[in-house]
N, C-alpha and C positions, 0 to 999 in steps of 0.2 A: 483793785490792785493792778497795779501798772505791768506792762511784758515788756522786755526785750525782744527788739524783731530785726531780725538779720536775713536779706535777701543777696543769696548767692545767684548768679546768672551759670550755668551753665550749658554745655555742646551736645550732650547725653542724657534725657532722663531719666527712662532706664538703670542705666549703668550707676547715674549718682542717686537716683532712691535706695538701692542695693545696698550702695555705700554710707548713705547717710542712716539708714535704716540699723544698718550693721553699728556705726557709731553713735547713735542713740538708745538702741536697743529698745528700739518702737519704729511699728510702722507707722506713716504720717497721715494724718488726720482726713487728708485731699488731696488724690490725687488724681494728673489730667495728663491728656498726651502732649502738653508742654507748659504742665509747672505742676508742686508739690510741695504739701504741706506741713509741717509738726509742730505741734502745740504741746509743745512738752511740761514738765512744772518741775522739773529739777534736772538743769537749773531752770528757772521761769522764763522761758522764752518761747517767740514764736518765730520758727525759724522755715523760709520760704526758698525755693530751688525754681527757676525758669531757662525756657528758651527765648524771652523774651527782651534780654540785657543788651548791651551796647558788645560785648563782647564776655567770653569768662571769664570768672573771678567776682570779688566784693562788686557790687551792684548800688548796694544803700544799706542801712544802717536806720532804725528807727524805737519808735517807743509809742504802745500800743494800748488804748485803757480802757476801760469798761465801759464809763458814762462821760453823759455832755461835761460833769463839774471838774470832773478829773482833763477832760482836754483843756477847759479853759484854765486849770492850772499849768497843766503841763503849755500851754499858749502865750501864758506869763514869763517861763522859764527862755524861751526862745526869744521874745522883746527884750529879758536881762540879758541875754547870751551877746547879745548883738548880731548885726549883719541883717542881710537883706532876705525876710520872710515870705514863700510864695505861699498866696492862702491858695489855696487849689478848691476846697470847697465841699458839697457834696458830691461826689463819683461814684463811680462804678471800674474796681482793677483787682486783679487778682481772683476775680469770681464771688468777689462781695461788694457791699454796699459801703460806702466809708464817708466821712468826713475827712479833710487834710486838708495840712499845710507843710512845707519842706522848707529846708534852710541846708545849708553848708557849711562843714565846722573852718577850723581854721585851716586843716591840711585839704578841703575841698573834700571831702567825704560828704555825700548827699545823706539829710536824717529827716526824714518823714515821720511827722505825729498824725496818729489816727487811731477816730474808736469806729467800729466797724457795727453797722446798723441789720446787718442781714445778707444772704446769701443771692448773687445774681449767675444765670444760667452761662456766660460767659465772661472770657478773662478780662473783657472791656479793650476798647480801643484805643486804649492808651495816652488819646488827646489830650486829656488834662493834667496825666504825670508828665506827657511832652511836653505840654502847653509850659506847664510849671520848671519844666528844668532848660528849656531854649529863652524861658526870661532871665532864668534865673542865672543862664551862662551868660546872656548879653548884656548882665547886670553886672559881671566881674570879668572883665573884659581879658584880664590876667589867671593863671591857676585855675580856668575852669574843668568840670569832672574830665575831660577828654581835651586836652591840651593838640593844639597843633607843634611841631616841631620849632616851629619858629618863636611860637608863643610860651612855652615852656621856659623859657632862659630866664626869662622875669621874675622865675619862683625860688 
């Protein structure tokens, strides 16, 4: 069964496990001194907190599933979708193991599919979600996630 996965970036861990803790009404499954977890199931989401975003606020946006058969559906659903799909591959982020690939919807929201293979001792270096999101911006030259002031007027 597929999850919803919402990754907030924020400034405070601390402060926002309290908070999000309080608005779940669960503590979260993982937690680090800079990122945090809930794997909640009502509603069905896996919902992630970091110090490791571009800035705070929405970060990405994603859909998280169990086994290989259920990604290559859901890898289907992304070549219907249209736009330009970064496979990222197998990694290491978050403190797990994953396969991924990213895509951006129409308003430039970054949406990561992954099924998540097992737990790694750190958050990972990040290179391959960067690797994945500086193609994926120099592939939409226009509306990328982090707009320059100049470049914004186009959208």
């Amino acid at each position: 069964m597929k999850r919803l996965h919402v990754h907030v970036s924020v400034a405070d861990i601390s402060k926002s496990v309290g908070f999000y803790s309080a608005l779940f009404a669960a503590k979260p499954s993982v937690v680090k001194p800079d990122y945090a977890k809930w794997m909640l199931e009502d509603p069905r989401v896996n919902f992630a907190i970091s110090t490791r975003g571009r800035e705070p606020g929405l970060d990405h946006l994603g859909i998280q599933v169990e086994n290989t058969e259920e990604l290559h559906e859901v890898y289907a659903r992304l070549r219907d979708a249209g736009g330009e799909i970064i496979e990222q591959g197998e990694t290491a982020c978050c403190y797990a193991k994953s396969e991924k690939s990213w895509i951006d919807d129409p308003a430039g929201i970054a949406w990561e599919t992954f099924h998540t293979t097992g737990e790694n001792t750190t958050y990972g270096d990040g290179s391959g979600e960067n690797r994945a999101r500086v193609a994926h911006e120099k592939a939409s030259a226009c509306c990328a996630p982090k707009p320059d002031a100049k470049s914004s007027a186009c959208c």
